[in-house]
Backbone as CSV, one residue per row, in Angstrom:
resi,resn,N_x,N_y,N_z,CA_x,CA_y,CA_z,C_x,C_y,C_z
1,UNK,102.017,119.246,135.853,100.817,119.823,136.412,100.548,119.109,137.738
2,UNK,100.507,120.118,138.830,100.291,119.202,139.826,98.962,118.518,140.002
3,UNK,98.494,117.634,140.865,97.624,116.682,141.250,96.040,117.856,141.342
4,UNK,96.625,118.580,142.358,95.364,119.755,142.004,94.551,120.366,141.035
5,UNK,95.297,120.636,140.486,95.429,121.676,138.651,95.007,120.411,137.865
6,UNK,95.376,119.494,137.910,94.722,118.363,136.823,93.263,117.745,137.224
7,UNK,93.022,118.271,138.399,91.727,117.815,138.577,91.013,118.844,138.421
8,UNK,91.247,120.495,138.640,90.598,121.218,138.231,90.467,121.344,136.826
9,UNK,91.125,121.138,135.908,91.282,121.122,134.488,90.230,120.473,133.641
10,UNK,90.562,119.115,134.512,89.477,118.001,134.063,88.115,118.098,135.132
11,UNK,87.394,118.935,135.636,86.349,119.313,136.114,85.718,120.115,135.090
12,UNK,86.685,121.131,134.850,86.156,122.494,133.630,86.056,122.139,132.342
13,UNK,86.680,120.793,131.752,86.231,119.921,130.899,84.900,119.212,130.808
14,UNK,84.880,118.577,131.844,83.670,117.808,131.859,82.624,118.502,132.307
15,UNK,82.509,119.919,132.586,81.056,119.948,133.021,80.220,120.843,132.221
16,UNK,80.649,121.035,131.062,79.821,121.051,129.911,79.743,120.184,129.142
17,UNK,80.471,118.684,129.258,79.841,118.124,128.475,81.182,117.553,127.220
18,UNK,82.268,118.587,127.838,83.321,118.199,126.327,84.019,116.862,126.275
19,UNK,83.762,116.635,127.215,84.671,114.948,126.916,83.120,113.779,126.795
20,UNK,82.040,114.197,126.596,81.330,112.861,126.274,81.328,112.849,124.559
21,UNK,81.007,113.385,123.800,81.161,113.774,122.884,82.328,113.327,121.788
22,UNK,82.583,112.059,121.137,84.055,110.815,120.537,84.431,112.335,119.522
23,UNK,83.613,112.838,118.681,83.877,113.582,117.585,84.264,114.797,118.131
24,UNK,84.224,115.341,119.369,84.711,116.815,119.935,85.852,116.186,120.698
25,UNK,86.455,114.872,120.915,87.382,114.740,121.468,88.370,114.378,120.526
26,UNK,87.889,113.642,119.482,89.015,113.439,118.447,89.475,114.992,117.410
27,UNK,88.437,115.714,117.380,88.712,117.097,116.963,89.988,117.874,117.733
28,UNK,89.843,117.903,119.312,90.514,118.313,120.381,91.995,117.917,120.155
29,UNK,91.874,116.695,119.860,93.172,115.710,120.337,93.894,116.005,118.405
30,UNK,92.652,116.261,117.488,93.960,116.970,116.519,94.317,118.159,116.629
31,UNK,93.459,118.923,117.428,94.320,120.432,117.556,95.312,120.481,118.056
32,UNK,95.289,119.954,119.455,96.644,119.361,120.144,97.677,119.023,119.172
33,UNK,97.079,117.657,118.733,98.532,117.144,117.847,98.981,118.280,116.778
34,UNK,98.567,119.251,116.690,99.153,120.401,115.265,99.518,121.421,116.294
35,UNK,99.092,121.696,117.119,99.620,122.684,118.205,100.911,121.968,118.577
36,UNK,101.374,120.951,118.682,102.669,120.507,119.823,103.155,120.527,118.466
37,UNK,103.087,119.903,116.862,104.017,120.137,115.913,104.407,121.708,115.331
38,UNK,103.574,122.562,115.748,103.772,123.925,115.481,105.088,124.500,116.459
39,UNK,104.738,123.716,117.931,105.540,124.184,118.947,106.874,123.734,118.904
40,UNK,107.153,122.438,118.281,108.507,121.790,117.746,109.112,122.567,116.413
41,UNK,108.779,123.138,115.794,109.149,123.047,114.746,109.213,125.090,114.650
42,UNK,108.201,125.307,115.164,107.756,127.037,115.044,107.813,127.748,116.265
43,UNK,108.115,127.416,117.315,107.318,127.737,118.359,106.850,129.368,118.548
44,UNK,107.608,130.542,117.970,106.965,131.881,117.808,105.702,132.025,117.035
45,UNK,105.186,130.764,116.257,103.729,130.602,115.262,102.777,130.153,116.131
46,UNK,102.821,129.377,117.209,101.890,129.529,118.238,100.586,130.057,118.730
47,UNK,100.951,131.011,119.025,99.547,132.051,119.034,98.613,132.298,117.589
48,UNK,99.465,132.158,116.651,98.739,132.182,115.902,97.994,130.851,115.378
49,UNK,98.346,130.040,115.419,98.079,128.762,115.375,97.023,128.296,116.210
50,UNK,97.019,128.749,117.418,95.853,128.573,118.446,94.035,130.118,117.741
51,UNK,95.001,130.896,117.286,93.996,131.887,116.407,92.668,131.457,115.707
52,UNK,93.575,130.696,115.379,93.004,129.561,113.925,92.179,129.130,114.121
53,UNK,92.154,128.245,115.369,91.417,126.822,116.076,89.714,127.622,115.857
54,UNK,88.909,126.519,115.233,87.490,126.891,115.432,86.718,126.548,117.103
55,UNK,87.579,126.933,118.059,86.828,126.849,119.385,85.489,127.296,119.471
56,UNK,84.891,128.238,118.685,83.532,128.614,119.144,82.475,126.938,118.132
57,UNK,83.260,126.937,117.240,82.343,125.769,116.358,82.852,124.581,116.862
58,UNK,84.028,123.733,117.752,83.932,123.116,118.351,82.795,122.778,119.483
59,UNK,82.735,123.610,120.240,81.917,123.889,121.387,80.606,124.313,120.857
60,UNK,80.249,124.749,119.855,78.928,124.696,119.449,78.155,123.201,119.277
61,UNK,79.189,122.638,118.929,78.905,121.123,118.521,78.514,120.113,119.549
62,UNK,78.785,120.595,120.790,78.739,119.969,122.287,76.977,119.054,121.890
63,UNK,76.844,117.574,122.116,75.695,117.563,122.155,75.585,117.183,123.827
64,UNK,74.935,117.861,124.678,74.818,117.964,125.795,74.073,116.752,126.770
């Protein structure tokens, strides 16, 4: 990812609030970790795997 794109990334992160939050980041960082073992092991299960993810109840959880 270039130098650009990682700072925009991590702008659209932080400005709601998702990286202050230890329990919405350790949530994050296990979706990740089951997303990259899905992608080793499955990688056509993917999309569905990302399906799954409770993103709206993550982000509900934001305490702002």
């Amino acid at each position: 990812m270039s130098r650009q794109r990682k700072h925009q990334v991590e702008q659209t992160r932080d400005m709601p609030g998702l990286n202050k939050d230890a329990a919405l980041r350790s949530e994050r960082q296990k979706w990740l970790a089951g997303l990259l073992q899905v992608l080793q092991a499955a990688p056509d299960e993917a999309d569905d795997f990302l399906r799954q993810a409770p993103y709206r109840y993550i982000l509900a959880t934001v305490q702002g």
